[in-house]
C-alpha positions as CSV (number, residue, x, y, z in Angstrom):
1,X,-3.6,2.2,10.2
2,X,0.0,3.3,10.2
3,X,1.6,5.3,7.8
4,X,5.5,5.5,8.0
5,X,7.7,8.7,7.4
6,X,10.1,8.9,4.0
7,X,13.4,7.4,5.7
8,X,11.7,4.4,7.4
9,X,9.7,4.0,3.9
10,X,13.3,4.1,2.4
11,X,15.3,1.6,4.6
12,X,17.2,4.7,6.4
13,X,17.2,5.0,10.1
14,X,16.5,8.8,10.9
15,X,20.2,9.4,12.4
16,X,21.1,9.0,8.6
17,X,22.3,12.0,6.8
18,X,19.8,10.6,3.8
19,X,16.7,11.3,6.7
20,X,17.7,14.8,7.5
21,X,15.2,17.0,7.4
22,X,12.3,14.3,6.8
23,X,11.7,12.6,9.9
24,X,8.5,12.6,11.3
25,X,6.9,14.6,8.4
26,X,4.5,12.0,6.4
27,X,4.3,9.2,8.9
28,X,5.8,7.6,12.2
29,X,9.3,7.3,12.4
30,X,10.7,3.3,12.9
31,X,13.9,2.5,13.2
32,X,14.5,-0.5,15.8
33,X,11.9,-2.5,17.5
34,X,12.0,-0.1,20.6
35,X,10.0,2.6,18.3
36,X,7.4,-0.3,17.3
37,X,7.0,-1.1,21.0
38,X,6.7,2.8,21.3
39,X,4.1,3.0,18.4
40,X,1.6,0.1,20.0
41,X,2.3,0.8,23.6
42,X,-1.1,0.0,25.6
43,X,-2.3,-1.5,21.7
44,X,-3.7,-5.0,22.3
45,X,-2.4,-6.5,19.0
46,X,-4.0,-9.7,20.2
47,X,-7.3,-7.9,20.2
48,X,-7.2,-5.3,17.2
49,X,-6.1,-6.0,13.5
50,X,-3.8,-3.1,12.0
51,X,-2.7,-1.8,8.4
52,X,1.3,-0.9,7.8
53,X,1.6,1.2,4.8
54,X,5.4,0.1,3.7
55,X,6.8,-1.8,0.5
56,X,10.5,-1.5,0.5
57,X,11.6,-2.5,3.8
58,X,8.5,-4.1,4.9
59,X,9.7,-7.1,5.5
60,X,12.0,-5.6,8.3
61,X,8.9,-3.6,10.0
62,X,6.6,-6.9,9.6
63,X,9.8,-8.7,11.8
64,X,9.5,-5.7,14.6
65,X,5.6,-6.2,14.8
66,X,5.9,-10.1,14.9
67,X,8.4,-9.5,17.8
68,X,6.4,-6.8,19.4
69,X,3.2,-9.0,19.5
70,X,5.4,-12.3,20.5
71,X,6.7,-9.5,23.7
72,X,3.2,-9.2,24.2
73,X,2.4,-12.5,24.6
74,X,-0.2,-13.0,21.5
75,X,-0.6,-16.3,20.2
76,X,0.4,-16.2,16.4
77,X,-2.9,-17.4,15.3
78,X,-4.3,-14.1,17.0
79,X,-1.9,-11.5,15.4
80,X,-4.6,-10.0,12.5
81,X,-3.9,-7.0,9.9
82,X,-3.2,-6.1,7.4
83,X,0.8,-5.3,5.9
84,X,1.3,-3.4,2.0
85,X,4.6,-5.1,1.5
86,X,3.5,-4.6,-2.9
87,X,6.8,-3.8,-4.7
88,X,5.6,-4.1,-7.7
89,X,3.6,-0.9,-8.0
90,X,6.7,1.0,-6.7
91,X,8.9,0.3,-9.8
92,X,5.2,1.1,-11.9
93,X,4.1,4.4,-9.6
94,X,5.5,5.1,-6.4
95,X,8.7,4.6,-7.0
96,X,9.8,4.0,-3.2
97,X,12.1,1.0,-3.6
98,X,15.5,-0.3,-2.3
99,X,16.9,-3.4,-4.4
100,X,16.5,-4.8,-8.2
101,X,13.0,-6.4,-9.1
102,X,13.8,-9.6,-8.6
103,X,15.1,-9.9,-5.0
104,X,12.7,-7.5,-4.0
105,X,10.0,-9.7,-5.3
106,X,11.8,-12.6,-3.7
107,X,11.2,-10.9,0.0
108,X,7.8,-10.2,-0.9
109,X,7.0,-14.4,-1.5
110,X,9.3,-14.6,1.8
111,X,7.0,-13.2,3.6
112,X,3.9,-15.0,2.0
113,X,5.3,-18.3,3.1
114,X,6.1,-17.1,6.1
115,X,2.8,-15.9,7.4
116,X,1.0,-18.6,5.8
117,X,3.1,-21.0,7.8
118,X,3.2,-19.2,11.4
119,X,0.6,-16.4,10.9
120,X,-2.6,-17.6,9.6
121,X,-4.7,-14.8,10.1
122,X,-2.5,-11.8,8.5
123,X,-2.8,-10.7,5.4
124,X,1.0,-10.3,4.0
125,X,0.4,-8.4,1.1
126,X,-2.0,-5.8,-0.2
127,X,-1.8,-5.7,-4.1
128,X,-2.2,-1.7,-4.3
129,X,-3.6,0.1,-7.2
130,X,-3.7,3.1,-5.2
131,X,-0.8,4.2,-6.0
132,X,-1.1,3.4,-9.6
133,X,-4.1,5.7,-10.1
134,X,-2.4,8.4,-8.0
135,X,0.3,8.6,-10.5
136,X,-1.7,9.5,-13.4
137,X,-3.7,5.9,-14.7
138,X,-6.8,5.6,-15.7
139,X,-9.6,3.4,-14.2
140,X,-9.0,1.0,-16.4
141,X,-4.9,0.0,-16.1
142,X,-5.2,0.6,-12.1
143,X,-7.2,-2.5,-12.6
144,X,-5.3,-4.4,-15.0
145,X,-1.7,-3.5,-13.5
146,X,-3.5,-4.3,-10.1
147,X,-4.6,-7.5,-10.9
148,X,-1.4,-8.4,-13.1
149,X,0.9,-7.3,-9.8
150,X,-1.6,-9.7,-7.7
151,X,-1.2,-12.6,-10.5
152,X,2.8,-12.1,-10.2
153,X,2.7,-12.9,-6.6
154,X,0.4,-16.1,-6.9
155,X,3.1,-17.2,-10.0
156,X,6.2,-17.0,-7.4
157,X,4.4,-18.5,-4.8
158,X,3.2,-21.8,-6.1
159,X,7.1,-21.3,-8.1
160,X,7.8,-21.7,-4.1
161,X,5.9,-24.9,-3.2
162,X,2.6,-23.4,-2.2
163,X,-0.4,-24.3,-3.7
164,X,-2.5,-21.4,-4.2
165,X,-5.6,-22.0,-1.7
166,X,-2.4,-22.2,1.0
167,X,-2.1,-18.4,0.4
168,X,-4.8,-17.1,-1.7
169,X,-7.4,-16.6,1.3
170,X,-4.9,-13.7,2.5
171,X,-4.1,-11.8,-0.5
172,X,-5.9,-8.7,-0.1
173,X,-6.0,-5.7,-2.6
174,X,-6.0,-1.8,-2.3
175,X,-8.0,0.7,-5.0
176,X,-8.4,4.2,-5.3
177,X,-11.9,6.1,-5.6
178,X,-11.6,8.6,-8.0
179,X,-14.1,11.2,-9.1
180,X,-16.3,9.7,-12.3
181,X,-19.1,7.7,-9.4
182,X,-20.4,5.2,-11.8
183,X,-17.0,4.3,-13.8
184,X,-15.1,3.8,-10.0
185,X,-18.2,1.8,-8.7
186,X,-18.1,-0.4,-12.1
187,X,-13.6,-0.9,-11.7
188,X,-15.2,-2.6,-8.3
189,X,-17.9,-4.9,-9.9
190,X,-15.2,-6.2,-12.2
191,X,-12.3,-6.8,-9.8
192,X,-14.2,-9.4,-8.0
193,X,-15.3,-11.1,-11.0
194,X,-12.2,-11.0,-12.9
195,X,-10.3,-12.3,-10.0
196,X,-12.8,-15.2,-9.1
197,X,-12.7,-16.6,-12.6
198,X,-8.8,-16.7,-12.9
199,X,-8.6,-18.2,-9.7
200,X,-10.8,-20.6,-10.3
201,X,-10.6,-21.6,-14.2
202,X,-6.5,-21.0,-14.2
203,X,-5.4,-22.0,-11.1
204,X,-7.9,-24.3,-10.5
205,X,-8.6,-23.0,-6.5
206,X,-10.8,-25.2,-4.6
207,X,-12.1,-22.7,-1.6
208,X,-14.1,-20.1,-1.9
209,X,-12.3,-17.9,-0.1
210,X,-9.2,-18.0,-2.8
211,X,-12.2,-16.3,-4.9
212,X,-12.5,-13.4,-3.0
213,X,-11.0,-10.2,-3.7
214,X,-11.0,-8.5,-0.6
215,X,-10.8,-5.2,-1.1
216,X,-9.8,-2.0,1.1
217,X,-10.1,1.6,-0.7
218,X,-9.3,5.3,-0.2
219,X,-10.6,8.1,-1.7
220,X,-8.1,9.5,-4.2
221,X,-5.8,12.0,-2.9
222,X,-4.8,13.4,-6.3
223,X,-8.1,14.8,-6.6
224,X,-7.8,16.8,-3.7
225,X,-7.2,20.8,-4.3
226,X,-5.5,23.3,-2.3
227,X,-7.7,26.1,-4.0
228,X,-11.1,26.0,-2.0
229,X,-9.8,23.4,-0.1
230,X,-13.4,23.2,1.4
231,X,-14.8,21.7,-2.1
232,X,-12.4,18.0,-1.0
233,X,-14.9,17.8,2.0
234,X,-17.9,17.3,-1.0
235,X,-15.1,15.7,-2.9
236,X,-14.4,12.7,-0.9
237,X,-18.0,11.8,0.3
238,X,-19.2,11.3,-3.4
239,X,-15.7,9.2,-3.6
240,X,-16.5,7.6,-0.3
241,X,-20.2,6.8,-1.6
242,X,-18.8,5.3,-5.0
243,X,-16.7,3.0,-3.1
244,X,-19.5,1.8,-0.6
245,X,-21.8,1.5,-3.8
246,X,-19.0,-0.8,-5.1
247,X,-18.7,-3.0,-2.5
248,X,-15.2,-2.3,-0.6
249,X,-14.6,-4.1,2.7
250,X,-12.8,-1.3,4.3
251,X,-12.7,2.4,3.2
252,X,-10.5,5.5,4.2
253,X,-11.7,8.7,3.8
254,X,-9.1,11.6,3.0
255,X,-9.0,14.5,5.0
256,X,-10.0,18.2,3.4
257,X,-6.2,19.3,4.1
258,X,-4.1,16.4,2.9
259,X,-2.7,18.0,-0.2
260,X,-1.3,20.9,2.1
261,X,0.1,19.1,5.2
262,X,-0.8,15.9,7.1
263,X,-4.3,16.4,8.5
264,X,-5.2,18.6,11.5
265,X,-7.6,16.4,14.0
266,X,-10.2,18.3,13.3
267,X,-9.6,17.7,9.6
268,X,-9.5,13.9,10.4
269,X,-12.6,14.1,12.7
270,X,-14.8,15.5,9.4
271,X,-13.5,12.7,6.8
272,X,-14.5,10.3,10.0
273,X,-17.9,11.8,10.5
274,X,-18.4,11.2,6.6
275,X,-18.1,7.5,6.4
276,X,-20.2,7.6,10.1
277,X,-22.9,9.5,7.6
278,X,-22.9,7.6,5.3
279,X,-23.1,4.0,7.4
280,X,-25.3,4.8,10.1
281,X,-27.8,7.2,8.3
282,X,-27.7,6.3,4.4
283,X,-28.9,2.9,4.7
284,X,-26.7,2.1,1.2
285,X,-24.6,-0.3,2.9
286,X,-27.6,-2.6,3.6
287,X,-26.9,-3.7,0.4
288,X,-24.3,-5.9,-0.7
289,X,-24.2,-5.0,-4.3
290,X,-27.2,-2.2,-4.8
291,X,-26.8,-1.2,-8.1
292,X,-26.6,-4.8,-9.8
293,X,-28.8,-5.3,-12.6
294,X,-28.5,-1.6,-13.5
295,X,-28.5,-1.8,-17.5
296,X,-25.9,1.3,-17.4
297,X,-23.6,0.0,-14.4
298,X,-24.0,-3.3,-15.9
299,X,-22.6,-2.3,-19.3
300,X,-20.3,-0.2,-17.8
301,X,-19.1,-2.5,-15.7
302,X,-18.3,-5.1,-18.6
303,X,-16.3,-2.7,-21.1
304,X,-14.1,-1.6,-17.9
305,X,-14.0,-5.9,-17.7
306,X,-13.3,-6.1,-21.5
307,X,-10.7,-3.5,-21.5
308,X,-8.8,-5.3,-18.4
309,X,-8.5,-8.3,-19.6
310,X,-7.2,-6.8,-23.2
311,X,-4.3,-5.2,-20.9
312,X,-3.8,-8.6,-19.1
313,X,-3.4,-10.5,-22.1
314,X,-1.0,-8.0,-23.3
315,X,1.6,-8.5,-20.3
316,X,1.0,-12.0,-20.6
317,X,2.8,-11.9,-23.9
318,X,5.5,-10.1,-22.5
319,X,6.0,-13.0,-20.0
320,X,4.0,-11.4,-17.0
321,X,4.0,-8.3,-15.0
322,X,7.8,-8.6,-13.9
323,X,9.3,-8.4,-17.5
324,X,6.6,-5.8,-18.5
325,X,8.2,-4.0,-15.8
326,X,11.5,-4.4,-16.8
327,X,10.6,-3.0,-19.9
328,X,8.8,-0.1,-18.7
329,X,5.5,-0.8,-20.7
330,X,3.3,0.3,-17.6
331,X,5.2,3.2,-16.5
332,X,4.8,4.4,-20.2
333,X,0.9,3.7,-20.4
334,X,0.5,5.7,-17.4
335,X,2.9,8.2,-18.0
336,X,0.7,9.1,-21.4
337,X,-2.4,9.0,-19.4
338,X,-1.3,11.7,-17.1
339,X,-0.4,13.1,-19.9
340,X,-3.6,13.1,-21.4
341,X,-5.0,13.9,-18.5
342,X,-3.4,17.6,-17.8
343,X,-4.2,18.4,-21.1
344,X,-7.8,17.9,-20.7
345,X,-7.2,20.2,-17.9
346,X,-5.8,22.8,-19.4
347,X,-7.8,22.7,-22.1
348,X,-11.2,22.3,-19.5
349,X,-12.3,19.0,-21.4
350,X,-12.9,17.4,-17.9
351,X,-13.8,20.6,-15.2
352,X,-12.1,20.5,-11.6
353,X,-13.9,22.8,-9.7
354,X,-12.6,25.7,-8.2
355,X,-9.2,25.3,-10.4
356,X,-10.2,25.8,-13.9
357,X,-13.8,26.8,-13.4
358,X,-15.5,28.5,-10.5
359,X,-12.0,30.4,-9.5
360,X,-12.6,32.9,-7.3
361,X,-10.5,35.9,-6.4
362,X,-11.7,36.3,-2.7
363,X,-8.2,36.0,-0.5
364,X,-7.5,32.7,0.4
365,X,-9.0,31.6,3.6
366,X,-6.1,30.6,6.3
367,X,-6.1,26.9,6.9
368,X,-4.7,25.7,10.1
369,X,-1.7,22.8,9.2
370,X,-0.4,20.4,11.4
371,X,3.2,21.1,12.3
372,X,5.9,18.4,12.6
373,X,8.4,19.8,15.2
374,X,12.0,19.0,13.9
375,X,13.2,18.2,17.5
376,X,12.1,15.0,17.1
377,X,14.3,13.8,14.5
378,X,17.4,15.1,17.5
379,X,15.5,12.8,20.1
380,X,15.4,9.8,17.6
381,X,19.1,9.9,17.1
382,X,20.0,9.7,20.4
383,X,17.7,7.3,21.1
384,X,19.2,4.9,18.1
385,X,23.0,6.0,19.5
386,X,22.0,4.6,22.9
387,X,20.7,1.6,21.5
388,X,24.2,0.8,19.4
389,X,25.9,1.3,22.5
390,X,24.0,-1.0,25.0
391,X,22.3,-3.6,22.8
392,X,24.4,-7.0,23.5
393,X,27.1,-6.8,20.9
394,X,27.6,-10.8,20.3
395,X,24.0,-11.8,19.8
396,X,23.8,-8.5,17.2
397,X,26.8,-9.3,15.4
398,X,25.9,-13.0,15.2
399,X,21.9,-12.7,14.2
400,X,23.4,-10.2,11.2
401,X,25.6,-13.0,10.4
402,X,22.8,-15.0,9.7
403,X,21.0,-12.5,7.9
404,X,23.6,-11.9,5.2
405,X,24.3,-15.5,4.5
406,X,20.4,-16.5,4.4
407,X,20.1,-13.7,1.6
408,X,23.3,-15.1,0.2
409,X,22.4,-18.1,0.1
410,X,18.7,-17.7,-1.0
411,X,16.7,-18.7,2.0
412,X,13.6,-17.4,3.3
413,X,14.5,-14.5,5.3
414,X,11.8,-14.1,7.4
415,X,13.1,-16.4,10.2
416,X,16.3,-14.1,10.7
417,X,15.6,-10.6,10.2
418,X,12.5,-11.4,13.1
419,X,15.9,-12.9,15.0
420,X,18.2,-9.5,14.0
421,X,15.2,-7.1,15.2
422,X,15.6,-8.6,18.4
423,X,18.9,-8.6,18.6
424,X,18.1,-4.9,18.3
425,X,19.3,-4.6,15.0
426,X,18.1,-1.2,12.9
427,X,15.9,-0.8,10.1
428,X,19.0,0.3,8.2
429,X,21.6,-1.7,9.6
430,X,19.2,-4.7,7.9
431,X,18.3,-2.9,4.9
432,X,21.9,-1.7,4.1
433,X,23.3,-5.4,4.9
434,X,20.6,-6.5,2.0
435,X,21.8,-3.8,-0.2
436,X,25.5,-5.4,0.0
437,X,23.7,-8.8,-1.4
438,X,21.2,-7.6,-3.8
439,X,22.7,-4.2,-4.6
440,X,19.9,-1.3,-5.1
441,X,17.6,-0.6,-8.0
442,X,18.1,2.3,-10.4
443,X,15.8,3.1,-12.7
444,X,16.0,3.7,-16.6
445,X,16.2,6.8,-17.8
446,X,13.9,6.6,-20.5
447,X,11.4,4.0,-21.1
């Protein structure tokens, strides 16, 4: 899995005066092809399947790892992973965006016809509710504005051309694990049957595998604590548990120092070992679905279901997830919620241990936090200088060209941003030459 740092997350290369100071410090820094080649260097990508975590620019990284893998010889058919590429949740939650809604939705279907034409075994989107919960929603809306994002996608695709089991079988989705076990393992349960029924009764999809929602989950960072940071150990294996009991595909574990820095190995090796626990000596993932039939998780599981699809039939009267957006309707429901939330806090409704009950006033226990050296954002600029100077000038003027009359012009974009990334075009050089065409987002005020 590959996380990204801020600028790359934000279209900037990291010689840009808007990366100063952040390069390097939540995720790899990417800013031509030669730093993706750098990043999977002795990496198979015919023989292992991999998970970007970008929205914004994503469809500019998803270009450098088509090219890297075409460098490496791999069939298309064999490139397999995984990329986030959800825009939608960043105008709701993460707020990590580059252009107005609709031509950033616009690249997002780009890139869903692309891979379902050429790349039949990556999944081009990952409808993320991780985010959504992070930012303060409840159980509840991180499933309906999940599902609503997911149902926006599959409305501009067939709007394409495609019919929905053409793309269906890839869409993947992305949930958070938060603390209350039974209510996160009941969100799961109705996910998959929510999902199944509108593919199959609206959109009348034919395979099975349009049915699926295929689901990848993390443990929920926002419940981490910097006081007794220890407790997030105990913290994420009940998470981790809930999620396994709630039948994720994939799972990521946090690591015990995440809400400090980015995780020290030894920090990464303990949230590893929990998930090895848990598979190899639980037995609870011998189960597909072990608590079905459980009168509580059943009931449970149909009021989170209820409540869902009371929220979905709400955006569907604002026109769908798009104009709800627009309007600011989800950003207000979760806004109250975190809201809500902190009061409950403060007023130790809901307990979080070690913050508002068990305090302690022992001395704080040093931590050991990974450092990010800051020469490496002065080696990345001189890399990207020497690049500019060398890369063949013509066949980088010309593949731009193409670029900024495709997006003029409306085409799918695909084609010649994997074309400009060869070229040795930059992350930024891209993004900014979209920015001329579809200017860049700003967002309200007030709601």
């Amino acid at each position: 899995s590959t996380a990204f740092d801020m600028p790359t997350l934000m279209g900037y290369d990291a010689d840009s005066p808007m990366a100063k100071g952040e390069v390097g410090k939540c995720g790899v820094a990417v800013s031509s092809i030669h730093d993706m080649e750098t990043l999977y260097s002795g990496i198979p990508l015919g023989k292992v399947t991999t998970s970007m975590t970008i929205n914004g620019p994503a469809i500019v990284i998803l270009a450098m790892y088509y090219a890297v893998a075409e460098k490496q010889g791999v069939k298309k058919e064999d490139v397999k992973g995984t990329l986030q590429n959800d825009i939608l949740k960043e105008y709701i939650a993460q707020k990590e965006w580059l252009f107005p809604v609709a031509p950033a939705v616009k690249l997002v279907i780009d890139t869903i016809e692309y891979g379902t034409r050429h790349y039949p075994n990556w999944n081009t989107v990952s409808i993320s509710g991780y985010h959504i919960r992070e930012a303060g929603a409840t159980a509840v809306q991180e499933l309906a504005f999940t599902l609503a994002d997911g149902l926006a996608y599959v409305d501009e695709s067939i709007k394409r051309g495609m019919h929905i089991d053409e793309f269906a079988p890839r869409l993947s989705f992305f949930f958070d694990v938060h603390n209350d076990f039974f209510e996160e393992i009941a969100k799961l349960r109705a996910a998959r049957r929510i999902w199944a029924r509108i593919m199959r009764e609206k959109y009348k999809a034919q395979n099975p595998k349009s049915w699926m929602l295929r689901t990848h989950a993390q443990t929920a960072g926002v419940s981490l604590t910097a006081q007794q940071p220890y407790n997030n150990i105990v913290r994420v294996a009940v998470q981790a548990m809930a999620g396994i009991l709630g039948g994720v595909n994939s799972l990521h574990t946090n690591s015990m120092d995440e809400t400090l820095a980015l995780p020290t190995d030894e920090a990464v090796m303990i949230a590893l070992r929990t998930q090895q626990v848990i598979a190899e000596e639980s037995g609870v993932a011998h189960v597909a679905d072990p608590l079905g039939g459980s009168y509580f998780v059943e009931k449970l599981t149909n009021r989170v279901e209820r409540e869902t699809l009371a929220y979905l039939k709400k955006i569907d009267e604002m026109g769908g997830m798009i104009k709800a957006i627009e309007k600011g309707y989800p950003q207000a429901e979760i806004a109250n919620s975190a809201y809500h939330f902190q009061k409950q806090l403060e007023k130790k409704e809901k307990v979080m241990v070690g913050v508002n009950k068990y305090q302690v006033d022992e001395p704080k226990r040093a931590i050991e936090t990974l450092y990010i050296d800051r020469s490496i954002e002065k080696r990345q600029a001189e890399r990207l200088a020497q690049i500019r100077k060398s890369r063949p000038q013509k066949a980088y003027q010309e593949a731009m060209r193409i670029v900024k009359e495709s997006a003029q012009n409306d085409r799918n974009l695909m084609g010649p941003i994997v074309d400009a990334v060869k070229a040795e075009a930059t992350l930024q050089e891209i993004c900014d030459c979209l920015r001329g065409v579809y200017g860049i987002y700003r967002e309200a005020g007030s709601f």
